[in-house]
N, C-alpha and C positions, 0 to 999 in steps of 0.2 A: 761417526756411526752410532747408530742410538739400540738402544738395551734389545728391541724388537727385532732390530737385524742382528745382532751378534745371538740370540736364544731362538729364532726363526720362529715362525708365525706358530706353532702346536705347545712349543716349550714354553714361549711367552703366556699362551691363555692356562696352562698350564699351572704357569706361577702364579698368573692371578687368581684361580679357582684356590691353591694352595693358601693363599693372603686372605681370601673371603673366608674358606673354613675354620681359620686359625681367627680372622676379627668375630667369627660366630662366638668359637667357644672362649675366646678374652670376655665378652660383651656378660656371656653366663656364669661365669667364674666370677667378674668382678662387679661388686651388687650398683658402684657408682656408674657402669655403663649400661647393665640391667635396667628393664623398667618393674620398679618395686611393686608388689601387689596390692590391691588394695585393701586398707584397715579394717578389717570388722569394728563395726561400733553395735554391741546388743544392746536393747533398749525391755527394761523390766517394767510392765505397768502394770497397778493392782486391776484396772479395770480394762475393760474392752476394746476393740474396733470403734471408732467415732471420728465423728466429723470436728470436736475440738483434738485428738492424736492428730487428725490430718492435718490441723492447722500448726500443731508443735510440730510436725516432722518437717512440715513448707518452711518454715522459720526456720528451723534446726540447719536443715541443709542449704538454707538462705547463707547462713553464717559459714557456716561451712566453706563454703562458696567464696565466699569474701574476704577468707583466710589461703585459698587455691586447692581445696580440697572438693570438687566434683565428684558427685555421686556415681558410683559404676566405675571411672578411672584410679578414684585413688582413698574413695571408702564404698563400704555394701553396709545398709541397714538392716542388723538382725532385731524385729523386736518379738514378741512375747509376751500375752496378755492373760492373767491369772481370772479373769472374766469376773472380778468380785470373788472367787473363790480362793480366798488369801493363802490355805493351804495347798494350795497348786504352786505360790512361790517358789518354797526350795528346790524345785523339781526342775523348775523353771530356768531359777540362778541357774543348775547345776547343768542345765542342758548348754546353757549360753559357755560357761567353763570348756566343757567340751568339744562348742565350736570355735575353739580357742581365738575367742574372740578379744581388739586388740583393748578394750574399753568397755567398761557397763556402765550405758546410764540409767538409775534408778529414779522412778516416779513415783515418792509416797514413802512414810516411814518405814512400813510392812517389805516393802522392795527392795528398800537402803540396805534393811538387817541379813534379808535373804540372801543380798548379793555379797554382803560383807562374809557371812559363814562360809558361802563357795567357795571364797578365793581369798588370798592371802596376797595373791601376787599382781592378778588383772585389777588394774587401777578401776577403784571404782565411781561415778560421780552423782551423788546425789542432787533433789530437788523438792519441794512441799515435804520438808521434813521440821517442826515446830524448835524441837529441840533437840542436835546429833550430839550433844553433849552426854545429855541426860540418857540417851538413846545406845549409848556407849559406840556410835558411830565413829566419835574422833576424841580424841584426849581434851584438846580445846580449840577456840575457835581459831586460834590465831596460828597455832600448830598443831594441825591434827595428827602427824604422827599416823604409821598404818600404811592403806594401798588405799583408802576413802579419804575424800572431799567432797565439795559440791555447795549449793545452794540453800540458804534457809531462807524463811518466812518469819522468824527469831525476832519479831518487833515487840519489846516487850508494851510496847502502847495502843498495839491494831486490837486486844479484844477489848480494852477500854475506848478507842474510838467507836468501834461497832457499836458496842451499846450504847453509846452516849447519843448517837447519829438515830439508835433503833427509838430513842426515847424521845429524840427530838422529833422524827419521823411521826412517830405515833403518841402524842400527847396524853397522859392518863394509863399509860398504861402503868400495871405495879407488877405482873405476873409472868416471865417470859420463858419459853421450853429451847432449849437448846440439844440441836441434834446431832447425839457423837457417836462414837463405831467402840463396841466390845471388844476389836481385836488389835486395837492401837495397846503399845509395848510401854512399860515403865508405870502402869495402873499403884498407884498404893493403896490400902486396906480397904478405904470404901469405895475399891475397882473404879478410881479417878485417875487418868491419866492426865500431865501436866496441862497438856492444852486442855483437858475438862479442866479443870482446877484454876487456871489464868481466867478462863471465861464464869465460872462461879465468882472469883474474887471480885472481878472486872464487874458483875450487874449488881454483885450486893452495896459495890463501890457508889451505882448510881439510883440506890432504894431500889432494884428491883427483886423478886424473889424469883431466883434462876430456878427451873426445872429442868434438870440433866435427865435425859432419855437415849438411853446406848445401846445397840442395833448391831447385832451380829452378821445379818447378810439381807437382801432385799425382801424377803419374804415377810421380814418383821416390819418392812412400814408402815402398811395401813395403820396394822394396831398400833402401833407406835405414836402414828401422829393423829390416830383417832382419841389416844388417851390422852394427846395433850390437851387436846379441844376440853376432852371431858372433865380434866382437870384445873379447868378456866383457864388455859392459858390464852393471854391476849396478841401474843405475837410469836415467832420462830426464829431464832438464830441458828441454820447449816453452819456445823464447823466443815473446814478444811479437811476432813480424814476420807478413807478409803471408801466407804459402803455408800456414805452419802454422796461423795464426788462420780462415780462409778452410776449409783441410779439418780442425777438430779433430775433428771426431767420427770420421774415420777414423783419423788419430794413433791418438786412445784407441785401437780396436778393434786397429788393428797391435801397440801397446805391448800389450795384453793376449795377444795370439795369440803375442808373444816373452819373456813373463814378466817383460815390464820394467814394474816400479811409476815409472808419469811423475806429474810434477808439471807444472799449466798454469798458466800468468796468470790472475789475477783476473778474473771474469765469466765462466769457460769450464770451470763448474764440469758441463756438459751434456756435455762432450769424454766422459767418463767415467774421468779420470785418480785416482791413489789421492788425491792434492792440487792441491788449486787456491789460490795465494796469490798476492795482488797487488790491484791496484786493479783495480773491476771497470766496465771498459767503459762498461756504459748509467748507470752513476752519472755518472761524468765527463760525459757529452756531457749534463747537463743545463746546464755551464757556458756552452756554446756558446749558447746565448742569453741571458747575461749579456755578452755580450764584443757581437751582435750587437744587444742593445740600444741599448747605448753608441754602437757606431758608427751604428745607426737615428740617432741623438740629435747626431750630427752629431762623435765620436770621431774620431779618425785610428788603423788601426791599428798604426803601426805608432810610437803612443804610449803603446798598450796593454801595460803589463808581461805576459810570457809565464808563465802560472798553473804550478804545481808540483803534481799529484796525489800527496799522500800517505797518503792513507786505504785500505789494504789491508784484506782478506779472505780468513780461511782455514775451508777448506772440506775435510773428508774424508769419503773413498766408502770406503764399510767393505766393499760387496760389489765393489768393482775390487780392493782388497787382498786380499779374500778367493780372486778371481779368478785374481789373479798371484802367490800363495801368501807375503802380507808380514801382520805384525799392526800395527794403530797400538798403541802404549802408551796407556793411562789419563790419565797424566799432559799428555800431547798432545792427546789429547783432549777434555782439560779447558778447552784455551784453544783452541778451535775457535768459528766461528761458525754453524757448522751443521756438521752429521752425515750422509752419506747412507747408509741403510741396508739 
């Protein structure tokens, strides 16, 4: 006689309604039979909404993906854009804290700093930060010590390539302006931050006379790159910082409208510059969810060695040269990775 005939047909459904409300609240109780929520990942950018964010978050959660982390089941993207107004940061870190979020990835040194003073505890992950050393991001490279890690651009040879490429590019010149951001951290007495300082060293290295020109927020471009002109400079080097990265596509058009052939960082080959060399951007931020893997997985970060970006890309716009009346050589062109034409 089976369990059905001995408990009759009322007692039987009975027990099993009894077995289902009891596997409800086992399943609630215990997180391994639960389905876990999904991770907040905040994302701190010094600049705006765009179409190259679109392209780091397609990559971001490409990786993501690859790792079995899907978007909506088992992370939600919070980001948060300072729109160039760098002072909007802390507010910013401090909002993403509050959405106790499980992860901040920062974009920019001004981000990193922001997000580092929030929080003590939410792992932080940097990206386009020159030097987290110097930056008092992490103790050192190799153990940074903290709740921050992440990403550098830390090639002590990329601002010595740039110029070396900018001189080869442009034969004769002896005079070059270089465009950096007033509100990058770690300035010493003549309000030169290291990356100003690397790229001064970097063009005196190859005769040229660097002209540093530093830019508090977009409103200072024109004048900014109208006095490079006026100060004969014969070409433009965009750093890597905030203000500039945030308005390049105006850069480009100023630098065209003053006959200066620029060269921009890697991934801002859209600026409309005659060159773009350097690592490009949405490559890099696919790291950021190898780093927040780990720490998913129960990592500390700040056990995580801080990763090196060395894989650069050159890029030339034949009609910005044509623009600002420069030729590329053949030969240059030969070791390009694309051509815009």
């Amino acid at each position: 006689m089976d369990a059905g005939s001995l408990l009759g047909g009322g007692a039987m459904r009975f027990a099993k309604a009894v077995l289902t409300v009891f596997c409800m609240i086992a399943s609630m109780c215990d997180p391994s039979i639960a389905q876990q929520a999904p991770r907040k990942v905040g994302i701190l950018v010094n600049g705006s909404p765009s179409p190259l964010f679109d392209s780091i978050k397609k990559n971001l959660l490409s990786d993501f993906a690859d790792r079995g982390y899907l978007e909506g089941r088992d992370i939600v993207i919070e980001p948060r854009f300072a729109e160039s107004k760098l002072e909007r940061l802390p507010g910013l870190a401090s909002e993403l804290v509050s959405a106790n979020v499980d992860v901040i990835l920062a974009l920019g040194g001004p981000a990193s700093v922001a997000s580092q003073k929030a929080t003590s505890t939410i792992p932080v992950i940097f990206a386009i930060v020159t030097d987290p050393v110097a930056l008092k991001l992490v103790v050192s490279m190799d153990k940074p010590g903290g709740n921050v890690t992440g990403l550098t651009n830390l090639d002590p040879q990329q601002a010595s390539d740039q110029l070396k490429l900018l001189k080869e590019a442009f034969p004769g010149i002896k005079r070059v302006a270089i465009l950096s951001d007033q509100t990058i951290p770690g300035a010493d007495e003549r309000g030169l931050a290291p990356i100003d300082r690397a790229n001064e060293a970097a063009a005196k290295a190859q005769g040229l006379e660097p002209q540093i020109v530093k830019v508090k927020g977009a409103d200072d471009l024109e004048a900014a790159i109208a006095g490079m002109a006026k100060e004969r400079a014969e070409a433009l080097l965009v750093l890597e910082v905030p203000v500039p990265w945030s308005n390049r596509k105006r850069v480009g058009e100023l630098a065209i409208k003053n006959r200066l052939p620029a060269m921009f960082p890697g991934g801002q080959a859209d600026a409309g510059g005659v060159i773009t060399y350097g690592a490009n951007v949405a490559d890099t931020w696919r790291e950021f969810a190898t780093f927040a893997d780990k720490i998913f997985k129960g990592a500390k970060p700040g056990d995580l060695p801080v990763g090196v970006v060395t894989k650069r890309e050159l890029i030339f716009n034949l009609h910005a040269a044509q623009a600002v009346g420069v030729e590329i050589s053949p030969e240059l062109l030969k070791r390009a990775d694309k051509i815009v034409r």
